[in-house]
mmCIF file as gemmi writes it, N, C-alpha and C atoms, coordinates in Angstrom:
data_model
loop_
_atom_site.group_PDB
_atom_site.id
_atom_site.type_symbol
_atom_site.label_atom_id
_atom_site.label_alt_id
_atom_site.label_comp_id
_atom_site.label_asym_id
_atom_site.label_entity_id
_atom_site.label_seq_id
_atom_site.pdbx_PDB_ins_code
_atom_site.Cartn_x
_atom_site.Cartn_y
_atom_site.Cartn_z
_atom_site.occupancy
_atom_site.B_iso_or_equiv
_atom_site.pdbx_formal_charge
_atom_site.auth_seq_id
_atom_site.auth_asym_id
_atom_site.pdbx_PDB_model_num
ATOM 1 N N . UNK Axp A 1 ? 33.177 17.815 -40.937 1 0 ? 1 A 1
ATOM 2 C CA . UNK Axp A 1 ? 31.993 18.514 -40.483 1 0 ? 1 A 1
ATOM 3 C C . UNK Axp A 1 ? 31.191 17.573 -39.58 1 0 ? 1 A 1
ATOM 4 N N . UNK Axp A 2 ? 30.773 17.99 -38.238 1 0 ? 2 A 1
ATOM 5 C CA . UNK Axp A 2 ? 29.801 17.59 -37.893 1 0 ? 2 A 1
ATOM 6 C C . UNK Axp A 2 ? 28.446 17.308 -37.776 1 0 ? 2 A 1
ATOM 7 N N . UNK Axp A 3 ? 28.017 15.792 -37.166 1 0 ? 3 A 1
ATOM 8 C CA . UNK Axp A 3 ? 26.96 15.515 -37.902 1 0 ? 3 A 1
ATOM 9 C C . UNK Axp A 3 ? 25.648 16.495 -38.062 1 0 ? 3 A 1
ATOM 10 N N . UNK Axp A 4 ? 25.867 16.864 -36.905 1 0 ? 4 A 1
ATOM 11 C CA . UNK Axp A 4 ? 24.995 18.323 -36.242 1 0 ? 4 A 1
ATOM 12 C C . UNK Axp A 4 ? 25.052 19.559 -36.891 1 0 ? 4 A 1
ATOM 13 N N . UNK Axp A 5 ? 26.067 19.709 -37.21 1 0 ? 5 A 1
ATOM 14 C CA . UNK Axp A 5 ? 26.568 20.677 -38.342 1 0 ? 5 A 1
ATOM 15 C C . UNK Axp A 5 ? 25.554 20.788 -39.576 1 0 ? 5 A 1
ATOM 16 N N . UNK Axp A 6 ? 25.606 19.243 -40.008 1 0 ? 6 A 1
ATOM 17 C CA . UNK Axp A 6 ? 25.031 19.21 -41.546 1 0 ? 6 A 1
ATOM 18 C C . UNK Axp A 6 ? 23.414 18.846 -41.222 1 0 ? 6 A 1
ATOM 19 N N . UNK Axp A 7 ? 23.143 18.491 -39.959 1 0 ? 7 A 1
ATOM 20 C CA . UNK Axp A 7 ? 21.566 18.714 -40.192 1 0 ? 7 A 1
ATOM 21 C C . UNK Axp A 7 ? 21.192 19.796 -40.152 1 0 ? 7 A 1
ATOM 22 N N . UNK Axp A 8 ? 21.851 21.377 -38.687 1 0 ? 8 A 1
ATOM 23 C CA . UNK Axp A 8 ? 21.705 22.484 -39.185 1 0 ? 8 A 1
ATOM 24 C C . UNK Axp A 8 ? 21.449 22.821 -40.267 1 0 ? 8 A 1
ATOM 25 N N . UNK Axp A 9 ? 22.429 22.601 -40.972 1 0 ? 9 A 1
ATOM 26 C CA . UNK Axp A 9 ? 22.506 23.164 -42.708 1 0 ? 9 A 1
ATOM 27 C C . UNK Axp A 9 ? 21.27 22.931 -43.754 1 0 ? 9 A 1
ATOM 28 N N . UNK Axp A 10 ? 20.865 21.529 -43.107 1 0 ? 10 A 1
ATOM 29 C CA . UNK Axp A 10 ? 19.937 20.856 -43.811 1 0 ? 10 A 1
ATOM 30 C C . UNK Axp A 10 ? 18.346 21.685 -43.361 1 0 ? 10 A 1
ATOM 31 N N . UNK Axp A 11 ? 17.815 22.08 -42.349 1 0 ? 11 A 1
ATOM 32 C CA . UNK Axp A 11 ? 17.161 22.525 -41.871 1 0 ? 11 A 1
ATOM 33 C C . UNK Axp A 11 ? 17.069 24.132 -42.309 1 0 ? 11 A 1
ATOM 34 N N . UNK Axp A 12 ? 18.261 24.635 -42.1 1 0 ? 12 A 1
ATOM 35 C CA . UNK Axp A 12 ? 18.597 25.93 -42.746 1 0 ? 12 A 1
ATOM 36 C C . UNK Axp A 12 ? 17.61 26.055 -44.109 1 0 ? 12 A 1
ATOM 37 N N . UNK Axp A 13 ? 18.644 25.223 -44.974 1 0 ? 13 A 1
ATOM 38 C CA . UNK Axp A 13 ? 17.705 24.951 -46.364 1 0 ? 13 A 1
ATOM 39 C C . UNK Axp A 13 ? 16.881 25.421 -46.962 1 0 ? 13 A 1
ATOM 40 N N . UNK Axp A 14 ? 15.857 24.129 -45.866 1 0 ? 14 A 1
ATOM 41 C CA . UNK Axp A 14 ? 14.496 24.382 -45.949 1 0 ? 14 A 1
ATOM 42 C C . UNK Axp A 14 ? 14.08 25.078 -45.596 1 0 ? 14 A 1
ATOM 43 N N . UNK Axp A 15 ? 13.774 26.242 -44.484 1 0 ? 15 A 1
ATOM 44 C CA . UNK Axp A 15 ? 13.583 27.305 -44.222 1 0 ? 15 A 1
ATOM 45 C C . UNK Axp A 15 ? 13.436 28.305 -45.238 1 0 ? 15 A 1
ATOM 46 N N . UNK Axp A 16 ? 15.172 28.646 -45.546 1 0 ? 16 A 1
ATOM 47 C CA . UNK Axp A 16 ? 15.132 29.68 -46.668 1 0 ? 16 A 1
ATOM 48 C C . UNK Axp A 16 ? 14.818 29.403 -47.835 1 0 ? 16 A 1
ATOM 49 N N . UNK Axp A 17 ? 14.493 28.24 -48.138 1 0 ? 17 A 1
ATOM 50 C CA . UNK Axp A 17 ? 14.019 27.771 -49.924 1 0 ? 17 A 1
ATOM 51 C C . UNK Axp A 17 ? 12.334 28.375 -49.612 1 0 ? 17 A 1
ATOM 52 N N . UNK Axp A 18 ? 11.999 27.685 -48.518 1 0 ? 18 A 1
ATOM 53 C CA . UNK Axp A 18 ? 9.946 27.997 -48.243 1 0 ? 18 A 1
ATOM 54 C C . UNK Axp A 18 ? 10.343 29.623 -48.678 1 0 ? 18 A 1
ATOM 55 N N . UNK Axp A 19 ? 10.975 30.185 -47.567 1 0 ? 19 A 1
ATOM 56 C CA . UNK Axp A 19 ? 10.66 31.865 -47.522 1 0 ? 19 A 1
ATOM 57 C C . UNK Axp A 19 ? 10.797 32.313 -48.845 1 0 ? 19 A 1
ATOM 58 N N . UNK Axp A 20 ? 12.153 31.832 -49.329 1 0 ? 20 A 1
ATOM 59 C CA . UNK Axp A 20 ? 12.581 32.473 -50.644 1 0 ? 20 A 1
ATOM 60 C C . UNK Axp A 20 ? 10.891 32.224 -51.451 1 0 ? 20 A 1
ATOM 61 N N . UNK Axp A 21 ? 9.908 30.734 -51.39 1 0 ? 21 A 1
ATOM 62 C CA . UNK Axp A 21 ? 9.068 30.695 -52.468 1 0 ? 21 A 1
ATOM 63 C C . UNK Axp A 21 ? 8.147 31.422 -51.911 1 0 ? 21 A 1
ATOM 64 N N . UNK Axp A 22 ? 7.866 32.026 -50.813 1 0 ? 22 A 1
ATOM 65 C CA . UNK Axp A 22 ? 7.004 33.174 -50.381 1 0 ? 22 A 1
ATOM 66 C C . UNK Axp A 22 ? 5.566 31.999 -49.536 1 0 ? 22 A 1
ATOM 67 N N . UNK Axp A 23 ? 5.938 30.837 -49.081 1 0 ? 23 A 1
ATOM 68 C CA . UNK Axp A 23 ? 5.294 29.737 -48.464 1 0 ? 23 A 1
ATOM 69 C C . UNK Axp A 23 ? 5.25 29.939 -47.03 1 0 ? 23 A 1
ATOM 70 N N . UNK Axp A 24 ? 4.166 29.398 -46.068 1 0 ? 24 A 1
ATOM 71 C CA . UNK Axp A 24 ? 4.242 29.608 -45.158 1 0 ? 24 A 1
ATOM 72 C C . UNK Axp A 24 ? 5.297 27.929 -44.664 1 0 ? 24 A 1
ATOM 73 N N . UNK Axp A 25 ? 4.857 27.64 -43.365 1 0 ? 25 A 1
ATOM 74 C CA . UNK Axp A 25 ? 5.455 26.544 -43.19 1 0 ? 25 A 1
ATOM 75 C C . UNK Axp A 25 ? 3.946 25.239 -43.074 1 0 ? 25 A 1
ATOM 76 N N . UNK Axp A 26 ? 2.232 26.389 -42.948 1 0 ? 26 A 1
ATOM 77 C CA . UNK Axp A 26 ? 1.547 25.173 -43.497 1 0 ? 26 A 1
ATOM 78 C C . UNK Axp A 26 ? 1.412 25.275 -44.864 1 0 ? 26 A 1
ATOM 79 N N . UNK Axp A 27 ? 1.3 26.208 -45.461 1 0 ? 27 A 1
ATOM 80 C CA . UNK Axp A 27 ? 1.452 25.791 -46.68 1 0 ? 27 A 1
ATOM 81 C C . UNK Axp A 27 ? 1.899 24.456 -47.395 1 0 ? 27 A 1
ATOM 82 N N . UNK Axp A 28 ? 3.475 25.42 -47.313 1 0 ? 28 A 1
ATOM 83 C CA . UNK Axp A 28 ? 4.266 23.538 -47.212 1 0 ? 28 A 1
ATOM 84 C C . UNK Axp A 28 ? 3.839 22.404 -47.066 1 0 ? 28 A 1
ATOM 85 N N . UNK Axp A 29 ? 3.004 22.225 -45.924 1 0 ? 29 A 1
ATOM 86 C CA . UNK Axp A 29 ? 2.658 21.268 -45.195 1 0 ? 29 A 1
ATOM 87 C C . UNK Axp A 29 ? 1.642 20.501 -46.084 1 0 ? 29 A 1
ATOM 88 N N . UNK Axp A 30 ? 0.849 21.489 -46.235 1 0 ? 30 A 1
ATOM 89 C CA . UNK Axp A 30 ? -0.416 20.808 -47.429 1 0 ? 30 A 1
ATOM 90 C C . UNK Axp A 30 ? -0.058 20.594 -48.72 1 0 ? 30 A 1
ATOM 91 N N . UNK Axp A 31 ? 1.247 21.365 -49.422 1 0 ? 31 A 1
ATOM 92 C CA . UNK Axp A 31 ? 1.876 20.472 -50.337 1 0 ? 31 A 1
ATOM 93 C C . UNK Axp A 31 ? 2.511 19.144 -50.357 1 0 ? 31 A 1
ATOM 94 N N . UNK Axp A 32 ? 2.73 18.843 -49.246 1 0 ? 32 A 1
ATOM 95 C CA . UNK Axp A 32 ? 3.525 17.91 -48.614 1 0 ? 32 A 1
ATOM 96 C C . UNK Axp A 32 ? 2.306 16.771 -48.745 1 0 ? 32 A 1
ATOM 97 N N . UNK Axp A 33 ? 0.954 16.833 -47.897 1 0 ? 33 A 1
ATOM 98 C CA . UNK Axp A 33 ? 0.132 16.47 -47.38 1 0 ? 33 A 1
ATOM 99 C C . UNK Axp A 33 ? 0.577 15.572 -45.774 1 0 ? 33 A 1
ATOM 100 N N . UNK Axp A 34 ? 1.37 16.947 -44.78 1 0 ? 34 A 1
ATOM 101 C CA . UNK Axp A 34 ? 2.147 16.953 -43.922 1 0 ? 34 A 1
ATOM 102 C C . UNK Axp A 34 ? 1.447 17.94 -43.202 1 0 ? 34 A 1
ATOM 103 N N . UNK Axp A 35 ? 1.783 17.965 -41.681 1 0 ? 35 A 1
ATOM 104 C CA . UNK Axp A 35 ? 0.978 18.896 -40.6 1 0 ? 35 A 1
ATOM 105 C C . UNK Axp A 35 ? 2.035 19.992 -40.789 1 0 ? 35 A 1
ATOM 106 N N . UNK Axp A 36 ? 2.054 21.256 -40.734 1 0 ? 36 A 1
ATOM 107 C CA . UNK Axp A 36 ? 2.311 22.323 -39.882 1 0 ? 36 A 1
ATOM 108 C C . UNK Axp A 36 ? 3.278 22.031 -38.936 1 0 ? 36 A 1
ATOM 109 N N . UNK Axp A 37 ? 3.495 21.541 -38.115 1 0 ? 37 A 1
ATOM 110 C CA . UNK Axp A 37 ? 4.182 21.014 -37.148 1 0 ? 37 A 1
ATOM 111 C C . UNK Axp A 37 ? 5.244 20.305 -37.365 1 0 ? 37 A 1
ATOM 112 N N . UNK Axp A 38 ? 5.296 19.259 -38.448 1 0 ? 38 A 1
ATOM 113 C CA . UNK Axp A 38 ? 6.33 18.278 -39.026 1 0 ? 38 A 1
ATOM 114 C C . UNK Axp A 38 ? 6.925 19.569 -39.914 1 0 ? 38 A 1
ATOM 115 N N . UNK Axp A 39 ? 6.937 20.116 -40.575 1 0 ? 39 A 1
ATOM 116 C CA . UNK Axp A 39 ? 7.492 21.206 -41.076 1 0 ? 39 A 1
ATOM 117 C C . UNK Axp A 39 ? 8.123 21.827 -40.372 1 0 ? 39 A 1
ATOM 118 N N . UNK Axp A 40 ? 7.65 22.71 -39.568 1 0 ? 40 A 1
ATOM 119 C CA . UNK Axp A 40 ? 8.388 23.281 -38.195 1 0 ? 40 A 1
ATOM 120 C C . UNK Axp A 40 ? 9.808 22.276 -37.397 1 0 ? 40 A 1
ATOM 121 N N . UNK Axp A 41 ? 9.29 21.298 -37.597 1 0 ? 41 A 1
ATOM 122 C CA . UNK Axp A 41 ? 10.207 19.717 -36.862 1 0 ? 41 A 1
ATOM 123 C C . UNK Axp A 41 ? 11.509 19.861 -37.925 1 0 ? 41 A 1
ATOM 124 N N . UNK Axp A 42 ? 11.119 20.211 -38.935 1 0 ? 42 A 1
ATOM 125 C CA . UNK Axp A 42 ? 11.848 19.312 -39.994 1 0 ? 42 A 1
ATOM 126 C C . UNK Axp A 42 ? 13.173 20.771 -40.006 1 0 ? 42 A 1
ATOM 127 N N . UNK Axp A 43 ? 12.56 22.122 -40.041 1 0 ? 43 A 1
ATOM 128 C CA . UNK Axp A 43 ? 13.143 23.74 -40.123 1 0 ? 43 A 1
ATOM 129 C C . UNK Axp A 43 ? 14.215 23.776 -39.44 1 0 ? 43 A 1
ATOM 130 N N . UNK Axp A 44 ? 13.488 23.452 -37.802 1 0 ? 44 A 1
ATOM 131 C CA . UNK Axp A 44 ? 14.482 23.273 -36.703 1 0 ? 44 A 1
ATOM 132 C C . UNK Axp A 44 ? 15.211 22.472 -36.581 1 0 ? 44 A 1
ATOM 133 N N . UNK Axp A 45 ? 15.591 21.44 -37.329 1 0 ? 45 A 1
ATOM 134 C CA . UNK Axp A 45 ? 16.309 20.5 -36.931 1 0 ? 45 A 1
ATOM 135 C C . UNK Axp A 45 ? 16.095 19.57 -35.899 1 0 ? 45 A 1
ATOM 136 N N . UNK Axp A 46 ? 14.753 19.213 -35.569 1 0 ? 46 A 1
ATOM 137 C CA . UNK Axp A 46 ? 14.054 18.504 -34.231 1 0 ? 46 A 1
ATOM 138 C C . UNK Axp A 46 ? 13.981 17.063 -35.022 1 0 ? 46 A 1
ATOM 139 N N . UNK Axp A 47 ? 13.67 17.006 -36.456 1 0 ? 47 A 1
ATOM 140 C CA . UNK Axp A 47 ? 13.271 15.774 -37.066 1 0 ? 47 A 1
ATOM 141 C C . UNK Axp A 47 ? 13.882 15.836 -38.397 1 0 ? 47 A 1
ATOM 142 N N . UNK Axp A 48 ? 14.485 14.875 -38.505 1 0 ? 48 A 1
ATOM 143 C CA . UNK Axp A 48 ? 15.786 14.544 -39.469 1 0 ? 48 A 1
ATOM 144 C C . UNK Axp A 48 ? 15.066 13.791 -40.846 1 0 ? 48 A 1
ATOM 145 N N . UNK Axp A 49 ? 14.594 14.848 -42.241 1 0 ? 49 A 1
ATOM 146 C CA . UNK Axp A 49 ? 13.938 14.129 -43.301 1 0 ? 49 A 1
ATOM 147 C C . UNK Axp A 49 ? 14.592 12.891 -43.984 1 0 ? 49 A 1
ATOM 148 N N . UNK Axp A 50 ? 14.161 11.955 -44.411 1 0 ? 50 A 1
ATOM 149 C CA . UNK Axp A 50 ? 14.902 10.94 -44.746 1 0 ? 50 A 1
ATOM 150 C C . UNK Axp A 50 ? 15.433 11.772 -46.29 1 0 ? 50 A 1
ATOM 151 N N . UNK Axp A 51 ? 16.093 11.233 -47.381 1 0 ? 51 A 1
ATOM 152 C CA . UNK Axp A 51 ? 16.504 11.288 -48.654 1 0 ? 51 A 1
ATOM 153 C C . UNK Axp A 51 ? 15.186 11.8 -49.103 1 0 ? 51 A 1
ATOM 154 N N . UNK Axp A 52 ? 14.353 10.572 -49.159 1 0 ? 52 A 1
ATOM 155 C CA . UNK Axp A 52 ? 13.068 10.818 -50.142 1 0 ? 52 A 1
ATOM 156 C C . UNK Axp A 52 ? 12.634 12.023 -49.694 1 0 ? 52 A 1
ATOM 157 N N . UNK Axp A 53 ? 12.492 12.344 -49.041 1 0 ? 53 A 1
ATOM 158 C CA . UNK Axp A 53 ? 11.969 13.542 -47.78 1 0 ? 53 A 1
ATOM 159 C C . UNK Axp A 53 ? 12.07 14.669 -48.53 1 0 ? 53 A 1
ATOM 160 N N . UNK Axp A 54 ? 13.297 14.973 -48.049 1 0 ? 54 A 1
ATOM 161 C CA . UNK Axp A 54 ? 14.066 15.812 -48.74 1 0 ? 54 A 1
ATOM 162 C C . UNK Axp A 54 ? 13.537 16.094 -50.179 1 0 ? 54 A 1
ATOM 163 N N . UNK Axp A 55 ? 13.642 15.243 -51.002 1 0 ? 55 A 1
ATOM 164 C CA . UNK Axp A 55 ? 13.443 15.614 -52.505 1 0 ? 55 A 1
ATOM 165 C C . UNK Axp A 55 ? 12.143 15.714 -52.219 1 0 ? 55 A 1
ATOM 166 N N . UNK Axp A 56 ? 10.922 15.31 -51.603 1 0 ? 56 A 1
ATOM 167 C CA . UNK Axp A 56 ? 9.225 15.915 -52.196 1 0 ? 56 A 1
ATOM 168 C C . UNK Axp A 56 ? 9.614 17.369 -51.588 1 0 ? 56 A 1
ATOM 169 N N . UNK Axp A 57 ? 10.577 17.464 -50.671 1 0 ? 57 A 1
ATOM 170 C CA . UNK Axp A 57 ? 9.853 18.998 -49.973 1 0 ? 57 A 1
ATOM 171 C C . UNK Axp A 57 ? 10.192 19.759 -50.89 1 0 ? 57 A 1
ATOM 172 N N . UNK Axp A 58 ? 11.906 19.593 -51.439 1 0 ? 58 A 1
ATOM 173 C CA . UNK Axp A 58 ? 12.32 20.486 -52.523 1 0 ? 58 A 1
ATOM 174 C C . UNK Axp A 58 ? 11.741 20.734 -54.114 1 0 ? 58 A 1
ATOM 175 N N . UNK Axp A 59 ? 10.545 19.2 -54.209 1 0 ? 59 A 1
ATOM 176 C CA . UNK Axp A 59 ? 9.738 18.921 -55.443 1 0 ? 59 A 1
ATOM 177 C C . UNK Axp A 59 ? 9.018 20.233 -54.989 1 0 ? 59 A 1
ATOM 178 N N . UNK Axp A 60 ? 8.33 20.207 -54.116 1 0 ? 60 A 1
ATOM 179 C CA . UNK Axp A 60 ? 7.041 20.8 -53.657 1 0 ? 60 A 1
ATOM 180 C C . UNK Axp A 60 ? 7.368 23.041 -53.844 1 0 ? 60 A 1
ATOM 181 N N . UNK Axp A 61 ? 8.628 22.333 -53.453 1 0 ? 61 A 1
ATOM 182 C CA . UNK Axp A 61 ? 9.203 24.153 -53.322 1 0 ? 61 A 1
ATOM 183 C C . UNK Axp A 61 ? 9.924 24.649 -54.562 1 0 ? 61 A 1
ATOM 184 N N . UNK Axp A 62 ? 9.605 23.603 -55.694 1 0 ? 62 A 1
ATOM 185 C CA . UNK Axp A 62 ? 9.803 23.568 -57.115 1 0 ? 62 A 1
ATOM 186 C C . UNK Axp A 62 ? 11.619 24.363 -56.985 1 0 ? 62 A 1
ATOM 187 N N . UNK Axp A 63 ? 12.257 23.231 -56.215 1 0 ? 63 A 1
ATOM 188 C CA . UNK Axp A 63 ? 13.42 23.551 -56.424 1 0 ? 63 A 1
ATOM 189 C C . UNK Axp A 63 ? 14.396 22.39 -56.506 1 0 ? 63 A 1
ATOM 190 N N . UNK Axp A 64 ? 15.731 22.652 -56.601 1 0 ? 64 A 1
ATOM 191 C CA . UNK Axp A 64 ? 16.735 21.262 -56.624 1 0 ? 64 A 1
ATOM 192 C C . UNK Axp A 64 ? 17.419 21.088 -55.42 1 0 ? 64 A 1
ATOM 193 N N . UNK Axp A 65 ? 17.815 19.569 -54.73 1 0 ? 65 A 1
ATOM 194 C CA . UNK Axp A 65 ? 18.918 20.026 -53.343 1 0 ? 65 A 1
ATOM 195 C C . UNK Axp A 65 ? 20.115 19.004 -54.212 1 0 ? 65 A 1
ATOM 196 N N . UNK Axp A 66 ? 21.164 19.765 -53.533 1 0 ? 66 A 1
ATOM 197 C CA . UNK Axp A 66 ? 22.319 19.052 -54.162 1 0 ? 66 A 1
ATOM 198 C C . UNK Axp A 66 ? 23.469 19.128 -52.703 1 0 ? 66 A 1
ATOM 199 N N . UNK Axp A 67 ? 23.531 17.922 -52.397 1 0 ? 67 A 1
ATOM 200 C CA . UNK Axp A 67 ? 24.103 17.7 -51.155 1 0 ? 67 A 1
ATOM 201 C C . UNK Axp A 67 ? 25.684 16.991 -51.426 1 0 ? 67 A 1
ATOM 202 N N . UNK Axp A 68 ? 26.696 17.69 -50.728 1 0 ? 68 A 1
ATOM 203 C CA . UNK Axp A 68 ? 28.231 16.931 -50.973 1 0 ? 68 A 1
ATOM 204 C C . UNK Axp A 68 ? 28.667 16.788 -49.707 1 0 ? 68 A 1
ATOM 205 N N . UNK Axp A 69 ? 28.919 15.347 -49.929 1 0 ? 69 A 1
ATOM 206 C CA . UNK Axp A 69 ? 29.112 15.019 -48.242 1 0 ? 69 A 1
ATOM 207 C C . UNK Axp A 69 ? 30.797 14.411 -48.042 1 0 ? 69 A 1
ATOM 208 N N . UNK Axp A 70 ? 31.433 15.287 -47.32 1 0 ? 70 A 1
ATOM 209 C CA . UNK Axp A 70 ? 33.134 15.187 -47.561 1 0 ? 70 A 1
ATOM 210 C C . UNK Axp A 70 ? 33.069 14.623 -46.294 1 0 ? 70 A 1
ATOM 211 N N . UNK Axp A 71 ? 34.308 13.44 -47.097 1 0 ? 71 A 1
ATOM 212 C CA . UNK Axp A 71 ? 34.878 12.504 -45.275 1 0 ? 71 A 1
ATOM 213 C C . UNK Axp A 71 ? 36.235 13.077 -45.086 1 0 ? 71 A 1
């Protein structure tokens, strides 16, 4: 899979985890204590969350990410 591939995916994610919790994307943001904008960054795939990242947003969206990364 490409690398591009799996940030799609990664971005995907987050998107549908917010919608699924009925969140906007500032919402999020102020759970985060993150702009509106970095959210949006993060949806689209414009800005790549680190690890930790990842887990507050999915803390925040009171959910789990479970990532398998095949070589």
């Amino acid at each position: 899979m490409a690398e591009q591939d799996i940030k799609q995916q990664v971005a995907n994610l987050i998107r549908e985890t917010r919608k699924e919790k009925g969140l906007t994307q500032k919402e999020l943001g102020a759970k985060l204590g993150i702009g509106e904008f970095r959210v949006n960054r993060y949806e689209n795939g414009k800005t790549n969350p680190t690890i930790e990242t990842l887990q507050e947003i999915f803390a925040a969206l009171g959910a789990t990410i479970h990532v398998v990364v095949k070589r």
